[in-house]
Steps between C-alpha positions, in 0.01 A plus 500: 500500500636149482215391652304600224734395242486178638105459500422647167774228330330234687195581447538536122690207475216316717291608280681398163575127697110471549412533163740258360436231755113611384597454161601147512168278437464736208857446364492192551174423289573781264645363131861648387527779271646366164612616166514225206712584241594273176812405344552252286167328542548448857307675759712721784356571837652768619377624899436838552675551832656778689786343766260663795222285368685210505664597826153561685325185338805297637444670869098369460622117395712511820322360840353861618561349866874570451511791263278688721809545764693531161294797435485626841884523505531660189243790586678577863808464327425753233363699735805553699648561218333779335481686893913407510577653182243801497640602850844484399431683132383791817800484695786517248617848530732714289771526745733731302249762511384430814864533636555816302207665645626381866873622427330907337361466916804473699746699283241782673548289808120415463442218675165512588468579110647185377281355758181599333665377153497179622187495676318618174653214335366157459638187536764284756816743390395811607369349838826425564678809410258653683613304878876543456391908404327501838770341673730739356571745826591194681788403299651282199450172697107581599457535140659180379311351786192633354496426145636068620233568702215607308612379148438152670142559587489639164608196324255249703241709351596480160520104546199465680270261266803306364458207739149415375544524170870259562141284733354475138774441288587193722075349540394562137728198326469303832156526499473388109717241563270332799209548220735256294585264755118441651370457139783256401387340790076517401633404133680162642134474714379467189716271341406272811152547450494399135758214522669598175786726433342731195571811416164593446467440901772716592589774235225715618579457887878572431469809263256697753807388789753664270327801426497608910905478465541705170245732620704536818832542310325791297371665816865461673728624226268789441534602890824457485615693212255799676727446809801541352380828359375611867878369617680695288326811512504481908868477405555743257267756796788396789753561288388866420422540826847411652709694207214809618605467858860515442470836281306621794806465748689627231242839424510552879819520587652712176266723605608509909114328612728259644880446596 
């Protein structure tokens, strides 16, 4: 499953990168939409622009060398993302029900029915409650034992992916800001090559070395407000999951499972 979630965003966002890199001679040569409008004998021109237009004709100007790895970051990235946040949407579970269902069991002294509650439940708490339920014949410390123990394992999983998306958090800006320093350097080639400091010489080199930085900004701080999300709803799942496994103690030994 997150192997799939993870090729069909990539391959749709592959797919939406190739067209605009596609796009670009045709942008480029393409005349701006405009509007004239007139007020007091003076002609307006207004630009019929959406701010994704803009954005994306900005992201052709810039030197496709560096916004390719740009783009490459931002399409893993996302892709993480969307994998992160779709598995943990699956594994948040209602853990006052789930503990009400688990505590109907062992007033009967139903363990093996509380069992099956949990094991019919998805997601990282009831995995848990289900070990220290096993462990339950051997005692109040083999339980504790088993939840530390498994809720662990349990968290990895819900972090695992985090790391690479932190990887592309980190490369995205750095690589836009090497775009910017290797074209301030080709723009003060060319200043050297002309023998005169004009504008006209440089402006061009210097906004496409600019662009790779804001582009990596963009690319970053979207990232990074999707990790914080992930963060804090791996948080907000440990947290449920540790209040869950201290009601469990609690069910189990009102109801004599354990002493």
């Amino acid at each position: 499953m997150r192997k799939l979630i993870l090729l069909l965003f990539v391959g749709l966002l592959s797919i939406a990168a190739t067209n605009t890199i596609e796009a670009k001679t045709s942008t480029q040569d393409a005349t701006p939409t405009v509007l004239l409008a007139q007020a007091d004998g003076d002609d307006i021109t207004i630009t019929d622009e959406t701010g994704f237009q803009v954005l994306k004709e900005k992201f052709i100007e810039g030197d496709w060398k560096f916004m390719s790895f740009v783009l490459i970051c931002l399409i893993l990235g996302l892709a993480f993302c969307l994998e992160r946040i779709i598995t943990l949407n699956i594994a948040t579970t209602n853990t006052d029900k789930l503990l009400s269902k688990i505590d109907d069991s062992l007033r009967s002294g139903d363990v093996n029915g509380a069992m099956e509650v949990c094991k019919s439940t998805p997601g990282p708490t009831a995995s848990v409650l289900y070990e220290g339920l096993k462990a339950s014949s051997k005692g109040p410390e083999a339980v504790e034992k088993a939840i530390v123990s498994y809720g662990a394992v349990q968290m990895g999983l819900l972090e695992k992916g985090l790391v690479w998306i932190a990887l592309f958090i980190a490369i995205a800006p750095m690589l836009g800001f090497m775009g910017t320093v290797i074209g301030m350097i080709q723009a003060f080639d060319d200043i050297q090559a002309a023998g005169d400091l004009s504008p006209t010489v440089v402006a061009g080199g210097i906004k496409v070395a600019l662009l790779t930085t804001v582009f990596g900004l963009i690319v970053a701080i979207i990232l990074q407000i999707l990790y914080n999300y992930i963060v804090s709803k791996v948080d907000g799942i440990v947290n449920k999951m540790e209040d869950a496994s201290i009601a469990l103690v609690d069910i189990m030994a009102n109801n004599n499972i354990i002493k």
